[in-house]
N, C-alpha and C positions, 0 to 999 in steps of 0.2 A: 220501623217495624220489619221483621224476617219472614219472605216468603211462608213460613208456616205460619204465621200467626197472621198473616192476612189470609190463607185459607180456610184458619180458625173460624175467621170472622165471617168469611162469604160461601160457608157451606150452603145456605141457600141461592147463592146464585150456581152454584155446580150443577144444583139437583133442578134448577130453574132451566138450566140450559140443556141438562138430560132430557127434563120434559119436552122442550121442544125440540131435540133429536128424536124421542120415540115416537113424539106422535105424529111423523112422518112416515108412513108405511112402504119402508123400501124393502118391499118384499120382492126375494128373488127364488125361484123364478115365478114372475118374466122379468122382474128389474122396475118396479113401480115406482115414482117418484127420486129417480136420480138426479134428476135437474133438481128440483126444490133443495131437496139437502145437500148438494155439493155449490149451489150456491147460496146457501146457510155458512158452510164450514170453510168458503176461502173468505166472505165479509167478517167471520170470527178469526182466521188468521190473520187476515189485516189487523184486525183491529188490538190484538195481542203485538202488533209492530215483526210481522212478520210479510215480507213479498210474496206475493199467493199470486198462481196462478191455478185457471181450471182448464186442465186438457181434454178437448171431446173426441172420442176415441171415432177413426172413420167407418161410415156404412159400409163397406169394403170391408173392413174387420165383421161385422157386426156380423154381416153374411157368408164369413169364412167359418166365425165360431158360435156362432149363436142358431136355433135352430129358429123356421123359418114364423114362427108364430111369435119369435121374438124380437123380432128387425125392426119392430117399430118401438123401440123399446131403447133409448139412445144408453151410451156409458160414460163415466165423467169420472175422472180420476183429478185430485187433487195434490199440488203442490206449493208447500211455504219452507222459505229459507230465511234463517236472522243470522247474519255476520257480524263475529262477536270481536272487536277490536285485538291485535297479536293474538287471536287463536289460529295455529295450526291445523287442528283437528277437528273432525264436522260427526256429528253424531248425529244418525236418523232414527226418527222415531214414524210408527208405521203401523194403522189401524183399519181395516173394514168398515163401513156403513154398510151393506145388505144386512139383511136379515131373514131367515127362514120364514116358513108360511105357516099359521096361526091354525087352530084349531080347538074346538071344545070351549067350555063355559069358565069362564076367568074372574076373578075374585071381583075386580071393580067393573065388572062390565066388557068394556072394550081392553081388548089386548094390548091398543096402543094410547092408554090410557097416562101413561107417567105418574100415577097416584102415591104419594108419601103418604105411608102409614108405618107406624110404629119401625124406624128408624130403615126402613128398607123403601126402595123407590120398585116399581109395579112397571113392566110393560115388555113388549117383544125388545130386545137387545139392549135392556137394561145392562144383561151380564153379556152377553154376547153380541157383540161390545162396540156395544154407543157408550155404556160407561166408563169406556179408555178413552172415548173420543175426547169428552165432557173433563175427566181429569188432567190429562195434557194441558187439553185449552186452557183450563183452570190455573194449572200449572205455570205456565207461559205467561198468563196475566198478572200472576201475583209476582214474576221476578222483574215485570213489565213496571206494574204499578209500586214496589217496594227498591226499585232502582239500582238492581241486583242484576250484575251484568253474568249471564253463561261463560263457563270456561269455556266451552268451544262453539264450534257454529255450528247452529240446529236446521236440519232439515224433517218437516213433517209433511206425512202425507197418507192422503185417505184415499182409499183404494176402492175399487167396483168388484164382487162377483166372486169375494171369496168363498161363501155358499153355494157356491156349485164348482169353479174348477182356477179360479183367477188368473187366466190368460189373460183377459182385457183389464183386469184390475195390477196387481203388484207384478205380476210376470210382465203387464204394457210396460207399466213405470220402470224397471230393471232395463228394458231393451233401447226404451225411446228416453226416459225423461234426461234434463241433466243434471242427474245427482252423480254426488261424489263422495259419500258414506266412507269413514273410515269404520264407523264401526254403529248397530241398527240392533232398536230394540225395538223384535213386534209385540204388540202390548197385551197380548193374551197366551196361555198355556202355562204361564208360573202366575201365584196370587197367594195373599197372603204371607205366609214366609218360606215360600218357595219362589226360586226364580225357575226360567226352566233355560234349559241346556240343549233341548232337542226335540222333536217330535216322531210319532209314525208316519209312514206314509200310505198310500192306498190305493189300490187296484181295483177298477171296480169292472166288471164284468155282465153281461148278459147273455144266457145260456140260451137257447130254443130249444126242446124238442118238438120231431116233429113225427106224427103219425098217421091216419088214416080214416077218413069219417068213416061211419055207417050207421045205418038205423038203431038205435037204443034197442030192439027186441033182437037184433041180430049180429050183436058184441063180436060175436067171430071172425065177421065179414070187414072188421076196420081195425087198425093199430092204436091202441087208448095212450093219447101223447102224454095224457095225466100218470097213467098207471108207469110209463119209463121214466115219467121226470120222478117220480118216488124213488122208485128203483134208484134214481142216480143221486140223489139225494142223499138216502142212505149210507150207498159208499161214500159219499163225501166226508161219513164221519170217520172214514180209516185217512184221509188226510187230513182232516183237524187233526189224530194223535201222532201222525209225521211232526207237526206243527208243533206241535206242546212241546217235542222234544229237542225242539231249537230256543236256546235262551241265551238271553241279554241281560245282566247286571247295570240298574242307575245309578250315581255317584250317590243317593238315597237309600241304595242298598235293595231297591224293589226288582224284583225279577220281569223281566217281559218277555212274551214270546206271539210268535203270531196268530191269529186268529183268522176266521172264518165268519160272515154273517149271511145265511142264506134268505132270501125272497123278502129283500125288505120291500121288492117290487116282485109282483107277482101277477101273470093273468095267462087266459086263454087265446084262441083266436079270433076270425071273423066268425058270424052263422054257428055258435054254440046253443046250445038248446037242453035241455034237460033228457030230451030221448035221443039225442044224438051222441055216439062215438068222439069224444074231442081227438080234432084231427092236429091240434098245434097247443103247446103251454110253454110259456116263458118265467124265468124265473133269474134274479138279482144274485149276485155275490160282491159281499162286501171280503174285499181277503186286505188285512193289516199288514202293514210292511214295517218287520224292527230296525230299529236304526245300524243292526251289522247286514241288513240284506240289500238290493238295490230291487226296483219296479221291474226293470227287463225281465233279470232273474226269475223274479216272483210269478209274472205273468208268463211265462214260457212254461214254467214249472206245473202251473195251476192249469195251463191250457192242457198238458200233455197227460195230466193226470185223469181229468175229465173227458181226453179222446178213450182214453183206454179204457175207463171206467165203462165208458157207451158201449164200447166192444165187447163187455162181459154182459152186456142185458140183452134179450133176444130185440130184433126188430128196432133198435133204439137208434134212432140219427140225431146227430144234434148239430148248431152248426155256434159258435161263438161270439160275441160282439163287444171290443170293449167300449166302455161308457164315458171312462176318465181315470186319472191315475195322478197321482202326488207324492213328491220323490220324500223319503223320510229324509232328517236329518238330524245329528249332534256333533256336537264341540265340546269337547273335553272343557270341564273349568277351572284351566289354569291360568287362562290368561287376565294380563289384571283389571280387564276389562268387567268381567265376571266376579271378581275381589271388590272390585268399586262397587256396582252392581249391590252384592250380599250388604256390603257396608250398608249401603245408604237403606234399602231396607230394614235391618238391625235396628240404626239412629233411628227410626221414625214410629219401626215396631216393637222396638225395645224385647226383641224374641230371637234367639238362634235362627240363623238363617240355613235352609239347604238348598241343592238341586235337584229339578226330577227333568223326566223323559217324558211327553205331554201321550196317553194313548192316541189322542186326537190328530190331525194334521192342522195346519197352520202355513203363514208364509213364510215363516222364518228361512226354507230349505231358499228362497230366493237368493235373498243377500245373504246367506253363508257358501250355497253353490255358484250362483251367478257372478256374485260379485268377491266371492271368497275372501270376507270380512267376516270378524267374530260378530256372532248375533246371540240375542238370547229374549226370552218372551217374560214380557211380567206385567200382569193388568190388575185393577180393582176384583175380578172375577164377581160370582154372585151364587144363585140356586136357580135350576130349573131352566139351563141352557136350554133350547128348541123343543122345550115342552110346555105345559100349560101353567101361567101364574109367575115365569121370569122375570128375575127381581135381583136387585144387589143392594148392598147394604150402603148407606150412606159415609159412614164410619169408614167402612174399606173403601170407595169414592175419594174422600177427604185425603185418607193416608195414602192410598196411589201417586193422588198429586202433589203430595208432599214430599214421598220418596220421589218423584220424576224433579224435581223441583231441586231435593238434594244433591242427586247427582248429576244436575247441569252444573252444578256451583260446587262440588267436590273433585270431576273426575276431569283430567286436563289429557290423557291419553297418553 
């Protein structure tokens, strides 16, 4: 029997094993449940005939980067390698377990439900992506049990914490673990018959202004921190059109350029009141980074443009704080690693293959910057990424692990 066709046959255990990935609620933040699932997914690497270990990342770290309502909140990053007899070349493959925080009323109920209905499976990181995790594994099993040995040697590993900044997840794994990656596929930002090539990256920012209480009857006597964070706001839209007018071409032909996303976090101060003067307001910037710009850049840019802006409002001080930041990245696809890649997609999806440039961020910038090895992203994907009703199709499941499956057994490097 051929790797596919024991997939054929055990798409229920995929969506079996999905299920008990989701309805484990590793919501981050704070990082719920990393012990349970990362020792789920190294007994599932074992048992796929791969050498697992599970790395727990030190309270030293935790309390370097994690803020302090978090420390108790451990991190576990996993590692599995299978040595494939006269292979040369070691190819990694490289997925998340966190998942965002749940919100609003959900088709089946609970969010971490895994419910299969009408060919789609239900729950928080269905598509964002436990359903990379669940097709690998699936993957790995069927070349396991249909006695199909990998062209080259695999390393996989499941990372902590990409949902917020992944220094203790795939950034730990790059500095400390001992991989040897010649070349790493992270298994989200291409799906379907796109592979991808590169992502954004992001800047993320928090702005204060600050003003001056006073009694609500006597508005004069105080600085309204509301009324300058508007003001500054505003201008902000003469540097979204600086922005438009820097563009990036995909090998997809799609234009990108950077963006702006203001007050996805948004508040006052302490002692606000309805007849008080607000004396402090805070406010978020999401600023996108194209794959021709770098984060330094963008953040120096973005800082200097917002001093000056302050300077044109009367009374306006502001003072800046960044949050977190994720370097963009792409790789041209030339290399035949990317050619392999398309193939085996093709073979599986019987559909034209292309590249895109992910708007999202991702860890791919790890092992193409860190480790300066070709990368490229390509998962099951789904609908309704970190919104309400996330879901992936079983169908795209199935074929993920079949395209992962093909090119462990097509591409020799």
């Amino acid at each position: 029997m051929s790797p596919a066709a024991y997939l054929d046959r055990h798409a229920a255990d995929l969506t079996g094993l999905l299920h008990r990935l989701i309805s484990l609620p590793t919501v981050n933040p704070p990082g719920e449940n990393y012990d349970a699932i990362t020792a789920l997914l190294t007994r599932e690497l074992q048992a796929s005939g791969l050498k697992s270990r599970r790395y727990t990342i030190s309270k030293a770290a935790l309390r370097r980067h994690l803020p302090a309502d978090q420390h108790g909140f451990p991190r576990f990053n996993v590692l599995g390698k299978l040595a494939s007899p006269g292979a040369k070349k070691t190819i990694h493959f490289n997925a998340h377990y966190d998942v965002v925080p749940v919100s609003g009323r959900w088709r089946h109920g609970s969010p971490f439900s895994g419910r299969v209905e009408g060919g789609w499976i239900y729950g928080r990181g269905s598509s964002d992506m436990k359903g990379s995790i669940a097709s690998c594994l699936l993957a790995l099993r069927a070349l396991r049990a249909t006695g199909v040995k990998p062209s080259m040697n695999v390393e996989v590993s499941f990372t902590a914490d990409e949902e917020t900044d992944s220094f203790l997840g795939t950034g730990w794994l790059v500095e400390n673990a001992p991989i040897r990656p010649d070349y790493a596929i992270v298994m989200e930002g291409g799906e379907r018959d796109t592979v991808c090539c590169g992502h954004n990256g992001v800047v993320w920012l928090e702005v204060t202004v600050h003003g001056r209480a006073a009694h609500g009857s006597l508005p004069e006597r105080g600085i309204n921190a509301l009324e300058k964070m508007s003001a500054l706001v505003l201008l902000l839209s003469e540097y979204q059109r600086t922005l438009s007018r820097r563009t990036f071409r995909t090998p997809e032909g799609k234009v990108m350029f950077p963006t702006i996303n203001l007050g996805g976090t948004f508040s006052s101060g302490d002692g606000g009141k309805i007849n008080t003067v607000p004396a402090l307001a805070r406010f978020s910037i999401d600023r996108r980074v194209i794959a021709i710009e770098d984060v330094v850049s963008a953040e120096k840019e973005l800082r200097a443009f917002l001093t000056t802006a302050a300077r044109r409002i009367p009374n306006c001080r502001i003072t800046i704080e960044k949050i977190s930041e994720n370097h963009p990245c792409y790789h041209a696809p030339t290399h035949p690693f990317f050619g392999a890649m398309a193939r085996s997609v093709t073979q599986v999806r019987r559909e034209p293959t292309a590249f895109n440039v992910s708007t999202g961020f991702n860890d791919m910038h790890f092992f193409a910057h860190h480790l300066k090895i070709p990368t490229l992203g390509y998962g099951p994907g789904g609908q309704n990424e970190h919104a309400i009703d996330e879901r992936a199709r079983v169908k795209d499941l199935v074929n993920c692990a079949k395209i992962y499956a093909e090119l462990l057994t097509t591409f020799t490097g």
